[in-house]
N, CA, C, O and CB atoms as a CASP TS submission, in Angstrom:
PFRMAT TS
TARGET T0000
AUTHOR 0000-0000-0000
METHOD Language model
MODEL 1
PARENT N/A
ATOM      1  N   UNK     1     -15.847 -43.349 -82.900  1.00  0.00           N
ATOM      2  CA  UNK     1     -14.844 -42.267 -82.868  1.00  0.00           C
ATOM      3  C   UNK     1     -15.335 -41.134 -81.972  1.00  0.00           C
ATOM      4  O   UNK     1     -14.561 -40.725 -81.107  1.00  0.00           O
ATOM      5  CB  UNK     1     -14.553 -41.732 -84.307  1.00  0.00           C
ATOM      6  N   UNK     2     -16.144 -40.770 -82.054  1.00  0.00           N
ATOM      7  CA  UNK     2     -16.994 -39.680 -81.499  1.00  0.00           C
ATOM      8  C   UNK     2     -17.444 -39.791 -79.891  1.00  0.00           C
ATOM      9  O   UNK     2     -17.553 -39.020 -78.937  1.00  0.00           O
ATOM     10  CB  UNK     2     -18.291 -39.652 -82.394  1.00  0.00           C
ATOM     11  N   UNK     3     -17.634 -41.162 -80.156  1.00  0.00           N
ATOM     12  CA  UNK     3     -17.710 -41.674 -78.353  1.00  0.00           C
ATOM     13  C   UNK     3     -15.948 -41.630 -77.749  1.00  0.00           C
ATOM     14  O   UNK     3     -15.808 -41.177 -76.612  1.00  0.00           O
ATOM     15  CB  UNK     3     -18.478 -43.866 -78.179  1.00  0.00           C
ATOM     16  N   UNK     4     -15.094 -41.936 -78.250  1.00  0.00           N
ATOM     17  CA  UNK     4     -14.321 -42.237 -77.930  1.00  0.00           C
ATOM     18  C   UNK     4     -13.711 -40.913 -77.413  1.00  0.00           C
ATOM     19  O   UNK     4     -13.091 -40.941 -76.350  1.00  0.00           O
ATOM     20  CB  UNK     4     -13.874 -43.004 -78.731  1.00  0.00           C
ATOM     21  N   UNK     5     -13.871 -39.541 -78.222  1.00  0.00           N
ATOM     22  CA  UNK     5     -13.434 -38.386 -77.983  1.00  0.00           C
ATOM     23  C   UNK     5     -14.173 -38.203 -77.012  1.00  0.00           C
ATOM     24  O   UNK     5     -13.491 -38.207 -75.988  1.00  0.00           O
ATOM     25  CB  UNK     5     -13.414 -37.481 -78.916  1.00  0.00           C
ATOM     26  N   UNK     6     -15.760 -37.962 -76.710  1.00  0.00           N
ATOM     27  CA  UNK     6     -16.007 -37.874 -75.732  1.00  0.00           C
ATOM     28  C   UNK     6     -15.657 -38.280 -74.462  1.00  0.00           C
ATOM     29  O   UNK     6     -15.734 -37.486 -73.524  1.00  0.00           O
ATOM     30  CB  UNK     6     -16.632 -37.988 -75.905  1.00  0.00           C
ATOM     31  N   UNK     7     -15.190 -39.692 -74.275  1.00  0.00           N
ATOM     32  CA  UNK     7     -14.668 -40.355 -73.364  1.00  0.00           C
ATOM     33  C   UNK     7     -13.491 -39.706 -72.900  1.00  0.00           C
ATOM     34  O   UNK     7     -13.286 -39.554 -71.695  1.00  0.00           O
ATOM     35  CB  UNK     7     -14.485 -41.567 -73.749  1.00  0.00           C
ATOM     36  N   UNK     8     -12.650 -39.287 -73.838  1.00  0.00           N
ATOM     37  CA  UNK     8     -11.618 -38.775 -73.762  1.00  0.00           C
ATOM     38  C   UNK     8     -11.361 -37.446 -72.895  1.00  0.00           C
ATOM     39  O   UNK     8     -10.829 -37.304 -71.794  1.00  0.00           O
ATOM     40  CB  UNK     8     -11.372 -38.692 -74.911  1.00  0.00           C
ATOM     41  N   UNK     9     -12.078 -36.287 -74.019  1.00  0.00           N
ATOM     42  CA  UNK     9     -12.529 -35.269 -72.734  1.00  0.00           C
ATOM     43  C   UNK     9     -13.078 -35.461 -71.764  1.00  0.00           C
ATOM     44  O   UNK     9     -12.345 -34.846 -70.989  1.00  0.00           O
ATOM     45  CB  UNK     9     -13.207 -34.431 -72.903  1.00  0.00           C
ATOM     46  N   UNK    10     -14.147 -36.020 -70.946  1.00  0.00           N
ATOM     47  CA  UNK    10     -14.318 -36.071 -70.213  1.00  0.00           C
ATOM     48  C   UNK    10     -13.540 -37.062 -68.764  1.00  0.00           C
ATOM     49  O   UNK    10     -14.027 -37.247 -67.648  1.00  0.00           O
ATOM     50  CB  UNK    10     -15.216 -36.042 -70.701  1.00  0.00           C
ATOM     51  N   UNK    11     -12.380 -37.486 -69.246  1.00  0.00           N
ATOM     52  CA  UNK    11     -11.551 -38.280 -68.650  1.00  0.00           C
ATOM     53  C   UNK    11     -10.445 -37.046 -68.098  1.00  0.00           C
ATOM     54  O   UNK    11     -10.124 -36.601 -66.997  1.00  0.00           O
ATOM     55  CB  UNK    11     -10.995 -39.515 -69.717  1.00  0.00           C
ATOM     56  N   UNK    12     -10.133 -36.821 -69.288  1.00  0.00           N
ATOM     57  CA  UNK    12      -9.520 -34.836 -68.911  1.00  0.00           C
ATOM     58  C   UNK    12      -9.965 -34.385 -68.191  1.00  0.00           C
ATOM     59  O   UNK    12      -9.425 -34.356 -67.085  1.00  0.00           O
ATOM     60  CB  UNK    12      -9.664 -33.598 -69.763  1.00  0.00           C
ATOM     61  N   UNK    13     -11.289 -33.735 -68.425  1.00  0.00           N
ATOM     62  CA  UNK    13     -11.692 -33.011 -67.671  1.00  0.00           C
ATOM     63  C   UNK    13     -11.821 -33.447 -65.807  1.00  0.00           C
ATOM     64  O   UNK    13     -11.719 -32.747 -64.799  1.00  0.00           O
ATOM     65  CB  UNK    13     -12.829 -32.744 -68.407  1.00  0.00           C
ATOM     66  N   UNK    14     -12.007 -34.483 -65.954  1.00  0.00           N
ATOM     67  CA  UNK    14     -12.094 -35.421 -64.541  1.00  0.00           C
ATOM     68  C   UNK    14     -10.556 -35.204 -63.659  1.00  0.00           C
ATOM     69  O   UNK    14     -10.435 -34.881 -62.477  1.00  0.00           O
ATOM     70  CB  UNK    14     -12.314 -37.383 -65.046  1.00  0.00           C
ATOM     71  N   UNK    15      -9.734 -35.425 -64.412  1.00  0.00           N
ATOM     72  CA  UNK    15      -8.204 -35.410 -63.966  1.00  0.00           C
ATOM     73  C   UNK    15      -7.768 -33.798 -63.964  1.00  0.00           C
ATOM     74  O   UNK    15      -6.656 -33.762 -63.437  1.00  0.00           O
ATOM     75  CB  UNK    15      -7.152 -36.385 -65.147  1.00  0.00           C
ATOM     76  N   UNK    16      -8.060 -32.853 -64.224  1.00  0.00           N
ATOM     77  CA  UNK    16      -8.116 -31.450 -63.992  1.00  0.00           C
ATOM     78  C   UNK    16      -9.098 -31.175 -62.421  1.00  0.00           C
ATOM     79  O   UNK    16      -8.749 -30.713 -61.335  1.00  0.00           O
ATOM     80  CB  UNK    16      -8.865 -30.720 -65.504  1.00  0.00           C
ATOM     81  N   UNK    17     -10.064 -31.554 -62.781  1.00  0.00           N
ATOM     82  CA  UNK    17     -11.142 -30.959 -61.657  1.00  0.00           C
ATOM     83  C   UNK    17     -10.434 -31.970 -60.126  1.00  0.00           C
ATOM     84  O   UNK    17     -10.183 -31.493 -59.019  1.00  0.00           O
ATOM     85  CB  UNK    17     -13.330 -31.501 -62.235  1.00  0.00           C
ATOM     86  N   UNK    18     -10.256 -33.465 -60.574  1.00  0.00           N
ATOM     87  CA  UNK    18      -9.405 -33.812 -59.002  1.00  0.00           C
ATOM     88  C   UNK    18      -7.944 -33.349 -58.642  1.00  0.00           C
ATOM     89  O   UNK    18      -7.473 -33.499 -57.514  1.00  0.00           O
ATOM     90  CB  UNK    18      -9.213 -35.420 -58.829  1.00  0.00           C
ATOM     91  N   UNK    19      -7.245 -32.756 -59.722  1.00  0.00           N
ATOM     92  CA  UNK    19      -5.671 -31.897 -59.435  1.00  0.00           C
ATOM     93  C   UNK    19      -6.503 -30.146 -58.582  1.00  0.00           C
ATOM     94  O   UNK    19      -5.883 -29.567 -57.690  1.00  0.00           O
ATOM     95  CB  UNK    19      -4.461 -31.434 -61.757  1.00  0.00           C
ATOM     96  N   UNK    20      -7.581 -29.731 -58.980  1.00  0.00           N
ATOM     97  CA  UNK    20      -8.028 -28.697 -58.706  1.00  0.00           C
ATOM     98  C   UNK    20      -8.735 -28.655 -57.125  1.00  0.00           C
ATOM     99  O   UNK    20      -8.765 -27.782 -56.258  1.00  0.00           O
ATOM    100  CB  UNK    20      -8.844 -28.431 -59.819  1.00  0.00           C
ATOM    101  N   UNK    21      -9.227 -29.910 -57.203  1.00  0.00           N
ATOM    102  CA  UNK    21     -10.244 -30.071 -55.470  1.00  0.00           C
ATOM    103  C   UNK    21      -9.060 -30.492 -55.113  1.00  0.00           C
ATOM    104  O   UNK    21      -9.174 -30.483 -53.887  1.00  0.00           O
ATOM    105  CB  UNK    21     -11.853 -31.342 -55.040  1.00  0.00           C
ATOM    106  N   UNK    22      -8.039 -30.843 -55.333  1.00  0.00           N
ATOM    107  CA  UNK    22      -6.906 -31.153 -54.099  1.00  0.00           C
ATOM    108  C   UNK    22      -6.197 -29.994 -53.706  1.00  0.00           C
ATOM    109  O   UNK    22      -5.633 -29.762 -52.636  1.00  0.00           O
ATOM    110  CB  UNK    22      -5.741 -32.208 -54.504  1.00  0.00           C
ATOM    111  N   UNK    23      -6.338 -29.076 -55.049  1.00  0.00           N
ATOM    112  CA  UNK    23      -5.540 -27.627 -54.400  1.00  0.00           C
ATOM    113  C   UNK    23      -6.141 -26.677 -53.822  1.00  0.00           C
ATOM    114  O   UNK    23      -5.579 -26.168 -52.853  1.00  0.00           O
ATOM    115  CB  UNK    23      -4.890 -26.822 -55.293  1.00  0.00           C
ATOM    116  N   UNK    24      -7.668 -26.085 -54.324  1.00  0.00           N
ATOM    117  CA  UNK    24      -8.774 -25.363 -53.705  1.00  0.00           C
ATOM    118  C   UNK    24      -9.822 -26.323 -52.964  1.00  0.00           C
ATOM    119  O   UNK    24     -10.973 -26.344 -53.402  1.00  0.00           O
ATOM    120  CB  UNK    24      -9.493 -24.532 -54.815  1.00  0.00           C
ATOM    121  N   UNK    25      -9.469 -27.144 -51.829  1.00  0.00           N
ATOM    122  CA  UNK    25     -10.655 -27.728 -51.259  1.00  0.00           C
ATOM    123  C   UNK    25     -12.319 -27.510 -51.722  1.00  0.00           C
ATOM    124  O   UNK    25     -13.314 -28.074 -52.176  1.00  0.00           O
ATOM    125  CB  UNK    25     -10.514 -27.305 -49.968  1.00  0.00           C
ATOM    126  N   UNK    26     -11.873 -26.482 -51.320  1.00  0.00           N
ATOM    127  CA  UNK    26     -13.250 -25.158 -50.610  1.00  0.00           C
ATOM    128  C   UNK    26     -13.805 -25.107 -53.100  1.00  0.00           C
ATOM    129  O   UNK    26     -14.695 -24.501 -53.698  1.00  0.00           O
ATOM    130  CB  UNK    26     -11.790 -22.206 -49.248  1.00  0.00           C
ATOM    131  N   UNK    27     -13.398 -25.455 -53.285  1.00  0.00           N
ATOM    132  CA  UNK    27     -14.108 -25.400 -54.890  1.00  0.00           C
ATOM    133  C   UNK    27     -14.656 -26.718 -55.127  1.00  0.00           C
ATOM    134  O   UNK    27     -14.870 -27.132 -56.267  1.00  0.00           O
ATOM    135  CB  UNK    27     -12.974 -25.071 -56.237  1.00  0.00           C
ATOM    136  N   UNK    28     -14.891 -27.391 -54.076  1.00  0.00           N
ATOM    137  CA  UNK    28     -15.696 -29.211 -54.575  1.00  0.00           C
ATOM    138  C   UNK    28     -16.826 -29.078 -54.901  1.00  0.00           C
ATOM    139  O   UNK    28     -17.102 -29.654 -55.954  1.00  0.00           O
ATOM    140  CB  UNK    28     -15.927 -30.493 -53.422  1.00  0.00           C
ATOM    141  N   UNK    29     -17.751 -28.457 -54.348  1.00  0.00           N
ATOM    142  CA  UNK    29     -19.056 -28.345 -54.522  1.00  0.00           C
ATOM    143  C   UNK    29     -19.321 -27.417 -56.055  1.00  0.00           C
ATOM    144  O   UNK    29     -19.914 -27.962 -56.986  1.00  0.00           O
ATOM    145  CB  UNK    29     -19.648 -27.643 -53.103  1.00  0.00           C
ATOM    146  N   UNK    30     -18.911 -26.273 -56.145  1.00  0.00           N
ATOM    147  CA  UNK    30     -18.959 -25.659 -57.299  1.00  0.00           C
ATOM    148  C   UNK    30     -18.577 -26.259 -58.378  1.00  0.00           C
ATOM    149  O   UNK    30     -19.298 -26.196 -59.373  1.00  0.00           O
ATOM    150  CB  UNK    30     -18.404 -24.699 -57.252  1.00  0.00           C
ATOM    151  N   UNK    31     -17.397 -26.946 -58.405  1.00  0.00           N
ATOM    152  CA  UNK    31     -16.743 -28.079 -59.301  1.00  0.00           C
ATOM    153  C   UNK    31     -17.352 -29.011 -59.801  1.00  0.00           C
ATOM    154  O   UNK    31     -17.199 -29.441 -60.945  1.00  0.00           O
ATOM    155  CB  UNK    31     -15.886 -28.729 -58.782  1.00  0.00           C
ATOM    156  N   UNK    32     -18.479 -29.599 -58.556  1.00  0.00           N
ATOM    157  CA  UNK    32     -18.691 -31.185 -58.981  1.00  0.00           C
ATOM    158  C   UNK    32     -19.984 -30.855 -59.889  1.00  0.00           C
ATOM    159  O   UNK    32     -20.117 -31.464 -60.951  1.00  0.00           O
ATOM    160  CB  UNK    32     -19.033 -32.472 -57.497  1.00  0.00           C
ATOM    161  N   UNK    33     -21.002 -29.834 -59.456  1.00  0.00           N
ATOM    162  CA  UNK    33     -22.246 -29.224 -59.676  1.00  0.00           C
ATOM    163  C   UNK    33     -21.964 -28.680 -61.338  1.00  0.00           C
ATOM    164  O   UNK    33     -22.685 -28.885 -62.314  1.00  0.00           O
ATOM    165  CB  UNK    33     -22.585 -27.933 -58.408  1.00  0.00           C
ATOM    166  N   UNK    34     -20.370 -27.756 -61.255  1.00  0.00           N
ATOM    167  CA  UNK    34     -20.207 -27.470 -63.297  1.00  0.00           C
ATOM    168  C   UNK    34     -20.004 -29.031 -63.894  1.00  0.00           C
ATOM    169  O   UNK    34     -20.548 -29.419 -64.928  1.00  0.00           O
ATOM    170  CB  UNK    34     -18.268 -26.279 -63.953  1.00  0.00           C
ATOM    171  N   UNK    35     -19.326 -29.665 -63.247  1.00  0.00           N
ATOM    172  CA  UNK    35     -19.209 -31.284 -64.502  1.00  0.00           C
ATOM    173  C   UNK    35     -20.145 -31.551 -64.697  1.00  0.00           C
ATOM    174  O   UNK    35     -20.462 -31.516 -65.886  1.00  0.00           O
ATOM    175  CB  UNK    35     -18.626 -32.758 -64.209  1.00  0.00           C
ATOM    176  N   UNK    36     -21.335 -32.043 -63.557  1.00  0.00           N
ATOM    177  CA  UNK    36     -22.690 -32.524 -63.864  1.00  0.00           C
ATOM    178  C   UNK    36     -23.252 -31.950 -65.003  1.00  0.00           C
ATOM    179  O   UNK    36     -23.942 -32.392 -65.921  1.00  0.00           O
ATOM    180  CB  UNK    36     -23.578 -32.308 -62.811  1.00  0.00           C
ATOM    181  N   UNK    37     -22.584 -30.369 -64.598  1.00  0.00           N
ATOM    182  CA  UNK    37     -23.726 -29.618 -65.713  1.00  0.00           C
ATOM    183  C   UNK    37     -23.305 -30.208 -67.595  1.00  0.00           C
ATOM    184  O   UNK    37     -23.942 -30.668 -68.543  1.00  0.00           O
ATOM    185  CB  UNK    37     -23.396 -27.346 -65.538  1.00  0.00           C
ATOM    186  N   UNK    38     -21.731 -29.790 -67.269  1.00  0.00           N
ATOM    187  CA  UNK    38     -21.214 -30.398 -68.991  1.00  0.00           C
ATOM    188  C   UNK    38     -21.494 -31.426 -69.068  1.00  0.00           C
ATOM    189  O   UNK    38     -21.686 -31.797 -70.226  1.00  0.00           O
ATOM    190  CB  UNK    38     -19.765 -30.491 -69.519  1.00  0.00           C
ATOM    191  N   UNK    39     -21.683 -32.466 -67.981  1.00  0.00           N
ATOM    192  CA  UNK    39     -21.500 -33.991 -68.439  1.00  0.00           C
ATOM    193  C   UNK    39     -23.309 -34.017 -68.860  1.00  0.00           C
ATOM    194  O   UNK    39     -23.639 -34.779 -69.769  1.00  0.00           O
ATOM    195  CB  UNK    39     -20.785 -35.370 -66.862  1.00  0.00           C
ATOM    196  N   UNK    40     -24.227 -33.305 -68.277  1.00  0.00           N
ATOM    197  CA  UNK    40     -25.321 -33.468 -68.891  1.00  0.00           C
ATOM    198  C   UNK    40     -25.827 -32.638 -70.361  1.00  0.00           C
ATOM    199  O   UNK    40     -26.813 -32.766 -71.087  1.00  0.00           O
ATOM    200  CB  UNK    40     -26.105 -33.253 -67.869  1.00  0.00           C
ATOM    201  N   UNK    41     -25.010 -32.026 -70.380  1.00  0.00           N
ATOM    202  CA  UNK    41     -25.325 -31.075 -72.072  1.00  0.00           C
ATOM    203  C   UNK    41     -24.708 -32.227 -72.702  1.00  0.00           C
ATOM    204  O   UNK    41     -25.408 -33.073 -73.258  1.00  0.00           O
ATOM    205  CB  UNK    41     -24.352 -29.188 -72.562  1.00  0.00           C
ATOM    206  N   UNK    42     -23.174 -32.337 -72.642  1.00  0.00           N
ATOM    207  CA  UNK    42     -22.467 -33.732 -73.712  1.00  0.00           C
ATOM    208  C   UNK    42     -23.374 -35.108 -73.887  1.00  0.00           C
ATOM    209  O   UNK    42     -23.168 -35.805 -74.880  1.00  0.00           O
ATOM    210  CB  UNK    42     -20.858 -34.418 -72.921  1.00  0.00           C
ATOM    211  N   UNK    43     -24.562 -35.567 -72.745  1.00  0.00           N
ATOM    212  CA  UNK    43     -24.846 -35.999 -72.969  1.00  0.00           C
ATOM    213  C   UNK    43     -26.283 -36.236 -73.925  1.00  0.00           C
ATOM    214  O   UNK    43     -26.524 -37.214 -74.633  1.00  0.00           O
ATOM    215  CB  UNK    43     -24.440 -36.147 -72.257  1.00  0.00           C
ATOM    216  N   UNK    44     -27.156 -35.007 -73.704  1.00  0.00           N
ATOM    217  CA  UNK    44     -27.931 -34.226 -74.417  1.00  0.00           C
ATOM    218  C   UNK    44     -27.600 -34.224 -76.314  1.00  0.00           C
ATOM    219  O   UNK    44     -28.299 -34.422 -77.307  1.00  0.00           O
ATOM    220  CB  UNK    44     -27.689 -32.790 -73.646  1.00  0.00           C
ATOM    221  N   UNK    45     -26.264 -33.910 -76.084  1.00  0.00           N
ATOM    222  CA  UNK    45     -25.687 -33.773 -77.505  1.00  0.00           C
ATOM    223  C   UNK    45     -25.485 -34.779 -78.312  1.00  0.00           C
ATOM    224  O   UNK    45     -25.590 -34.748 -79.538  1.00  0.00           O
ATOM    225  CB  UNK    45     -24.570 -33.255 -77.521  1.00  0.00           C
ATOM    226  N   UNK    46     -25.092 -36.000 -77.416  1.00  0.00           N
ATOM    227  CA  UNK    46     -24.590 -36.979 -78.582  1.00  0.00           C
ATOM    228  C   UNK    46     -26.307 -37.777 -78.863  1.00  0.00           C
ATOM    229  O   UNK    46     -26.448 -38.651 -79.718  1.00  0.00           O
ATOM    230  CB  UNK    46     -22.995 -38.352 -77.879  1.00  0.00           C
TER
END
C-alpha cells in the first residue's frame, strides 16, 4: 500500500514537473535537481 502511494506521488509529481519544463524551459535544471532531491529523501524514508 505504501509503495503503491509512493509510486503514485511520484508519478504526479513527474507529470507536473514535464507540463512545467514544457512551459518554463529555462526551469529544467532547477526542476530536475528538486525531484532528485524528494525522490532521494522518499527514498531515505521508506
Amino acid at each position: 500500500m505504501k509503495d503503491d502511494t509512493t509510486r503514485e506521488i511520484i508519478a504526479i509529481i513527474a507529470i507536473i514537473l514535464g507540463v512545467l519544463m514544457l512551459i518554463y524551459p529555462q526551469l529544467v535544471g532547477y526542476l530536475a535537481g528538486l525531484f532528485l532531491i524528494i525522490y532521494g529523501i522518499l527514498e531515505l524514508i521508506k
